[in-house]
KOLGU-4560 file (N, C-alpha, C; in nm, 3 decimals, padded with zeros to 5 digits):
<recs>
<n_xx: 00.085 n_yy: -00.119 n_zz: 00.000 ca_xx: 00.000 ca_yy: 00.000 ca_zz: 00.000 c_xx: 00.088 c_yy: 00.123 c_zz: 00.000 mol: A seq: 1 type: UNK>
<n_xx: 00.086 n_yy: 00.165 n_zz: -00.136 ca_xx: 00.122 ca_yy: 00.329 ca_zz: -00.113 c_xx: 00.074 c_yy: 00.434 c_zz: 00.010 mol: A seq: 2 type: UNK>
<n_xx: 00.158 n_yy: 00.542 n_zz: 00.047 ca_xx: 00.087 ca_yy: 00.622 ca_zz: 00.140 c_xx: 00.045 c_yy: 00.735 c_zz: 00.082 mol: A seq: 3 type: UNK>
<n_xx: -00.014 n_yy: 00.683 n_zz: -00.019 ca_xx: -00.119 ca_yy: 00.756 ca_zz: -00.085 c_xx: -00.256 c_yy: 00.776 c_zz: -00.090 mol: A seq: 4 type: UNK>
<n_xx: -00.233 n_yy: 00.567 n_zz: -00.047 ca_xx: -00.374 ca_yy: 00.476 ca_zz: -00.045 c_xx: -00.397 c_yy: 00.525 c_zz: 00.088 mol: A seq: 5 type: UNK>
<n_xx: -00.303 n_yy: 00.557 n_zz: 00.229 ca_xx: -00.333 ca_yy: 00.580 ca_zz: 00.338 c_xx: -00.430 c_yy: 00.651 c_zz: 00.365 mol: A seq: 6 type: UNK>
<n_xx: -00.509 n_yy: 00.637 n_zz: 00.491 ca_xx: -00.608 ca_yy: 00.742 ca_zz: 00.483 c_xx: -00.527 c_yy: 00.829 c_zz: 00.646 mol: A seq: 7 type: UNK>
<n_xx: -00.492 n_yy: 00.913 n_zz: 00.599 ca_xx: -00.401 ca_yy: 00.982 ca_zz: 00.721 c_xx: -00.562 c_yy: 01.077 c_zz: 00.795 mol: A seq: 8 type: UNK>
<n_xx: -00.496 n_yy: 01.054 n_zz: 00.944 ca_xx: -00.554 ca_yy: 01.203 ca_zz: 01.056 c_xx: -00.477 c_yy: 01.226 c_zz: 01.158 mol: A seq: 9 type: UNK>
<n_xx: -00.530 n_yy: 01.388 n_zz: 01.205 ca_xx: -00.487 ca_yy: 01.414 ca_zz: 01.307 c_xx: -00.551 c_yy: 01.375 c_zz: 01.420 mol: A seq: 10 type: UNK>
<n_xx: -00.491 n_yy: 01.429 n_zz: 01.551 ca_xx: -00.588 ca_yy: 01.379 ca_zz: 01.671 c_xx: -00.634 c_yy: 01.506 c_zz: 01.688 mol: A seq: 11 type: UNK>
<n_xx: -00.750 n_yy: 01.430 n_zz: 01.753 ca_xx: -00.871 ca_yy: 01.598 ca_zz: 01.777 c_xx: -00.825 c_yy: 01.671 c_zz: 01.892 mol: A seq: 12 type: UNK>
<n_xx: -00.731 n_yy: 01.629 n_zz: 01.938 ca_xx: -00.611 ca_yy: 01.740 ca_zz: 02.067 c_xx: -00.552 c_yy: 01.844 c_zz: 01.941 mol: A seq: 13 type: UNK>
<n_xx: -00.541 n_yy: 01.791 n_zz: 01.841 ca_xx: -00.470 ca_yy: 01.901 ca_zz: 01.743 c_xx: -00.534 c_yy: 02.065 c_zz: 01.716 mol: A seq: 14 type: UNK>
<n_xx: -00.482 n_yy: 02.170 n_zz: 01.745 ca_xx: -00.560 ca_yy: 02.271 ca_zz: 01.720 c_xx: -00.578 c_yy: 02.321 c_zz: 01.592 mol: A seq: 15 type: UNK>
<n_xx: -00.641 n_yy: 02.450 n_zz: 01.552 ca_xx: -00.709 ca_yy: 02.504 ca_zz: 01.440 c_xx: -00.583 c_yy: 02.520 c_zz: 01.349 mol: A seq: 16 type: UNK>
<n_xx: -00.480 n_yy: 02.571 n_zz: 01.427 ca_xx: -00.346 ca_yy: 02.649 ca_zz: 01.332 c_xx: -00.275 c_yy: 02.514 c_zz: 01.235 mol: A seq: 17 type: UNK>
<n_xx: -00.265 n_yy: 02.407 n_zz: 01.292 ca_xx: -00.228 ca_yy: 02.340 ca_zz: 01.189 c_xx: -00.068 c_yy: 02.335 c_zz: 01.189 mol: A seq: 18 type: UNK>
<n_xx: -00.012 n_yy: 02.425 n_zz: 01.310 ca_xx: 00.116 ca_yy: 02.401 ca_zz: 01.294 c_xx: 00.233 c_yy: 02.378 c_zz: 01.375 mol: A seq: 19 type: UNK>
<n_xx: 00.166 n_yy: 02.255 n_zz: 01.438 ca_xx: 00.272 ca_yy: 02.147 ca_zz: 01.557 c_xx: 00.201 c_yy: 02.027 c_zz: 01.548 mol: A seq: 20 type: UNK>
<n_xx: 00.166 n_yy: 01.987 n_zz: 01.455 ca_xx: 00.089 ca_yy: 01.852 ca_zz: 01.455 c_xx: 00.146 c_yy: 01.738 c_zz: 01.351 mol: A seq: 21 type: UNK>
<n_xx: 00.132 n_yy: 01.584 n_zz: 01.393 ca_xx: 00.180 ca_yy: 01.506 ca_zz: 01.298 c_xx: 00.027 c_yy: 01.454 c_zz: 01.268 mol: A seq: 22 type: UNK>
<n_xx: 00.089 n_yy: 01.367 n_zz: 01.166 ca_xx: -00.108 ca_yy: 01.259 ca_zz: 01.124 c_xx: -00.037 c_yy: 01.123 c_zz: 01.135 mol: A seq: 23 type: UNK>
<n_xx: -00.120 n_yy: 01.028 n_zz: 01.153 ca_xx: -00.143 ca_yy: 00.904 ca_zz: 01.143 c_xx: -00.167 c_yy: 00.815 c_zz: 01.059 mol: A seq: 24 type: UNK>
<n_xx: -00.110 n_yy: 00.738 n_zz: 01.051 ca_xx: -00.238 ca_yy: 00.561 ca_zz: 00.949 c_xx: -00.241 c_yy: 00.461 c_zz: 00.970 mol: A seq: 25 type: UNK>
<n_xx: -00.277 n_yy: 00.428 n_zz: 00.956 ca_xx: -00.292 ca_yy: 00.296 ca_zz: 01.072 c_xx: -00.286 c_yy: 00.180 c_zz: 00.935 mol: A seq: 26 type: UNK>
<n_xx: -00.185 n_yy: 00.101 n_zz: 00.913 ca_xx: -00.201 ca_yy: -00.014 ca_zz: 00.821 c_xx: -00.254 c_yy: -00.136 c_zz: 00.892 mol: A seq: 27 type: UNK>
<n_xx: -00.216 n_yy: -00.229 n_zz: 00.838 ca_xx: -00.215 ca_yy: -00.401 ca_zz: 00.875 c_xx: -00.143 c_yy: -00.406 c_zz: 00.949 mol: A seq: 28 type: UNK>
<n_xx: -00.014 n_yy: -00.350 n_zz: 00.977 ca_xx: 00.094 ca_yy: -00.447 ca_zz: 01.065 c_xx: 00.159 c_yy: -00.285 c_zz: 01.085 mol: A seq: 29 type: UNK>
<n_xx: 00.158 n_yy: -00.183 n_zz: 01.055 ca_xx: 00.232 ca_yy: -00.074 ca_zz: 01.078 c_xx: 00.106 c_yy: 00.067 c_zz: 01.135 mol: A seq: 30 type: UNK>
<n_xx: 00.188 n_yy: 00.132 n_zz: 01.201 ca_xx: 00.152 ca_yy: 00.278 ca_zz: 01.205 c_xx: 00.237 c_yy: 00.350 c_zz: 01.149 mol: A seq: 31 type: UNK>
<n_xx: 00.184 n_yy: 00.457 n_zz: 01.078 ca_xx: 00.268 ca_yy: 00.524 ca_zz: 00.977 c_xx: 00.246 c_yy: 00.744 c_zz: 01.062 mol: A seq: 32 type: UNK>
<n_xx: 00.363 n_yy: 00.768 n_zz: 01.079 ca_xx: 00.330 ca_yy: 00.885 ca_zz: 01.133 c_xx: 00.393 c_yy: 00.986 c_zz: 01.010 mol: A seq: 33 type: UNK>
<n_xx: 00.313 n_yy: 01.113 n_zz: 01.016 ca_xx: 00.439 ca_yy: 01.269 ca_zz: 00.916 c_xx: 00.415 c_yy: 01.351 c_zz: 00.978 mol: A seq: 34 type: UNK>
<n_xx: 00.485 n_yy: 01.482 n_zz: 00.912 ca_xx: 00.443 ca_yy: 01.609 ca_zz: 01.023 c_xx: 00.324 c_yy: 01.640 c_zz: 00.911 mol: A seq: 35 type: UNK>
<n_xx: 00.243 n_yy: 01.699 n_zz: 00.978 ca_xx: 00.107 ca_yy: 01.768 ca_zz: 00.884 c_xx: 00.108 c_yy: 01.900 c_zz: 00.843 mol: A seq: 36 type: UNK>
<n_xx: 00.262 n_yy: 01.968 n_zz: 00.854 ca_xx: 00.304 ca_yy: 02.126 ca_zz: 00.808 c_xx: 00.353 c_yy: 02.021 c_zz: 00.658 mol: A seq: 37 type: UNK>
<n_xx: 00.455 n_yy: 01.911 n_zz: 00.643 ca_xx: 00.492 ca_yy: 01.925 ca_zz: 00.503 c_xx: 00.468 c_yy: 01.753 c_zz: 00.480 mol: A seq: 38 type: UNK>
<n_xx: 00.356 n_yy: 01.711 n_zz: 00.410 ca_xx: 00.322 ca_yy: 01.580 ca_zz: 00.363 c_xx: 00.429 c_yy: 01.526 c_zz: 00.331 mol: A seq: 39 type: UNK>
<n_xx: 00.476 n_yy: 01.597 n_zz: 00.209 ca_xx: 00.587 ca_yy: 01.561 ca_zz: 00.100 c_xx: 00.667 c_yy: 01.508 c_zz: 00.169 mol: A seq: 40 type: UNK>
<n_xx: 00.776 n_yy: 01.538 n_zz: 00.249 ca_xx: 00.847 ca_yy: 01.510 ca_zz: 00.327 c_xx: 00.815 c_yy: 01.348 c_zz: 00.371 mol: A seq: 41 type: UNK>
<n_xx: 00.921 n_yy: 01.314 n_zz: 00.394 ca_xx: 00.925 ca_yy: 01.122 ca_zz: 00.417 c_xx: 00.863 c_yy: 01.123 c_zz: 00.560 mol: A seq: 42 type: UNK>
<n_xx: 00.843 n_yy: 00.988 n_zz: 00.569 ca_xx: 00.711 ca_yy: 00.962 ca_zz: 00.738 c_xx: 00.798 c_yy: 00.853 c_zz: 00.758 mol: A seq: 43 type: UNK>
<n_xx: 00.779 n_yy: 00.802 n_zz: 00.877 ca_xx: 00.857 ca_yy: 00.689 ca_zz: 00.976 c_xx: 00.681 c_yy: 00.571 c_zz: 01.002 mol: A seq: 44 type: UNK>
<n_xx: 00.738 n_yy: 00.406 n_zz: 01.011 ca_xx: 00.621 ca_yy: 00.378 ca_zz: 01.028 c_xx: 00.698 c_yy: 00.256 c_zz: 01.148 mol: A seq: 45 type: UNK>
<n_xx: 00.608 n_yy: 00.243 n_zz: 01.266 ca_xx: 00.615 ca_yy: 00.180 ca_zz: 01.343 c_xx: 00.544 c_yy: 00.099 c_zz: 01.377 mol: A seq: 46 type: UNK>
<n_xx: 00.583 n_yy: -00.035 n_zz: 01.454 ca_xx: 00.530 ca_yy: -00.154 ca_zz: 01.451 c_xx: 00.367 c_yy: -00.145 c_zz: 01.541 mol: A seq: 47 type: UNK>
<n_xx: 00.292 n_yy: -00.203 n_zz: 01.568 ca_xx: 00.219 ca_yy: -00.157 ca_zz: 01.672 c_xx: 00.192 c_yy: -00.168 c_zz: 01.820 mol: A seq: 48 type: UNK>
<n_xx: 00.309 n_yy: -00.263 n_zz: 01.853 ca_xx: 00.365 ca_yy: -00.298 ca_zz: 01.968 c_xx: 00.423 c_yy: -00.161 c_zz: 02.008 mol: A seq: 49 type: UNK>
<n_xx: 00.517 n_yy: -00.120 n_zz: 01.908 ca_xx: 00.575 ca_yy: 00.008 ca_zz: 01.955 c_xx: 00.478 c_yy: 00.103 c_zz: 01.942 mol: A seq: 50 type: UNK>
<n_xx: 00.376 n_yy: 00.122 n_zz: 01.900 ca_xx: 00.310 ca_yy: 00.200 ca_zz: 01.875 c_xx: 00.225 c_yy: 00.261 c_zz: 01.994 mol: A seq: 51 type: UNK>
<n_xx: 00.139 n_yy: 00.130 n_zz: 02.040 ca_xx: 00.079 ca_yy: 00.105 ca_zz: 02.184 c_xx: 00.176 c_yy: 00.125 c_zz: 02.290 mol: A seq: 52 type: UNK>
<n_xx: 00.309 n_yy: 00.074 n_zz: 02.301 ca_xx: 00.410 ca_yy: 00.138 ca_zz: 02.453 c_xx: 00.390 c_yy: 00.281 c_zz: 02.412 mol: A seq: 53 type: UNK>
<n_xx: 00.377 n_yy: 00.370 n_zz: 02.323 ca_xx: 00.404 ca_yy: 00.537 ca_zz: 02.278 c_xx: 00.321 c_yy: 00.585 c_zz: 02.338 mol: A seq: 54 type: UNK>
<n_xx: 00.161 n_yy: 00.552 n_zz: 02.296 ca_xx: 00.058 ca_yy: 00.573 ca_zz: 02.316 c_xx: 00.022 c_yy: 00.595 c_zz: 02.487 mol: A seq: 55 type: UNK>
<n_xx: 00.091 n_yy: 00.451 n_zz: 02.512 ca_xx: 00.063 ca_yy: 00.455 ca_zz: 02.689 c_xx: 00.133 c_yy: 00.551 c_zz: 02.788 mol: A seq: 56 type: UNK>
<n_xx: 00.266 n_yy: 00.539 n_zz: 02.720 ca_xx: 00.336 ca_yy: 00.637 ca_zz: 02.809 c_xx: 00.316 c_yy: 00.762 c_zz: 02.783 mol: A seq: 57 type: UNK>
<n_xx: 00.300 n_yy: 00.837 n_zz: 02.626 ca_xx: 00.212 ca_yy: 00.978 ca_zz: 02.634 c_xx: 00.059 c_yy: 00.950 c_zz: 02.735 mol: A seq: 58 type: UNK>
<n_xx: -00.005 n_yy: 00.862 n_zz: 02.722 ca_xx: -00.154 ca_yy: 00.897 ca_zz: 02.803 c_xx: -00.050 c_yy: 00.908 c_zz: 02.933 mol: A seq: 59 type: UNK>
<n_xx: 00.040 n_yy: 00.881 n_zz: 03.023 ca_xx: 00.085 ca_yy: 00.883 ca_zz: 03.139 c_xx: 00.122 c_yy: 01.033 c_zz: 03.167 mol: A seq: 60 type: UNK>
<n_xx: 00.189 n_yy: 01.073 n_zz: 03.091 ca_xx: 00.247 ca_yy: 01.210 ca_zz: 03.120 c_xx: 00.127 c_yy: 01.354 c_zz: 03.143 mol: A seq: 61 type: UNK>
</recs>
């Protein structure tokens, strides 16, 4: 799957300005993150094991 096919979002913590935020996608076996100031720019995609420890320890803080 291209990340084209992705269907990227932000989280609704994200504000109006649009400019400190990354997006998401959620594949089969990956999470795919970018910054949402420049698409173009290459994205990192992580497993979802790692994805879920991220998740938990941001909800902690």
């Amino acid at each position: 799957m291209s990340t084209t096919e992705l269907a990227w979002f932000k989280s609704s913590y994200s504000g109006t300005q649009g400019d400190s935020c990354v997006e998401v996608a959620f594949a089969e076996h990956v999470i795919h993150v970018r910054d949402s100031k420049d698409v173009t720019r290459s994205h990192f995609a992580v497993g979802r094991d790692g994805w879920e420890r991220f998740v938990a320890f941001t909800a902690e803080a």
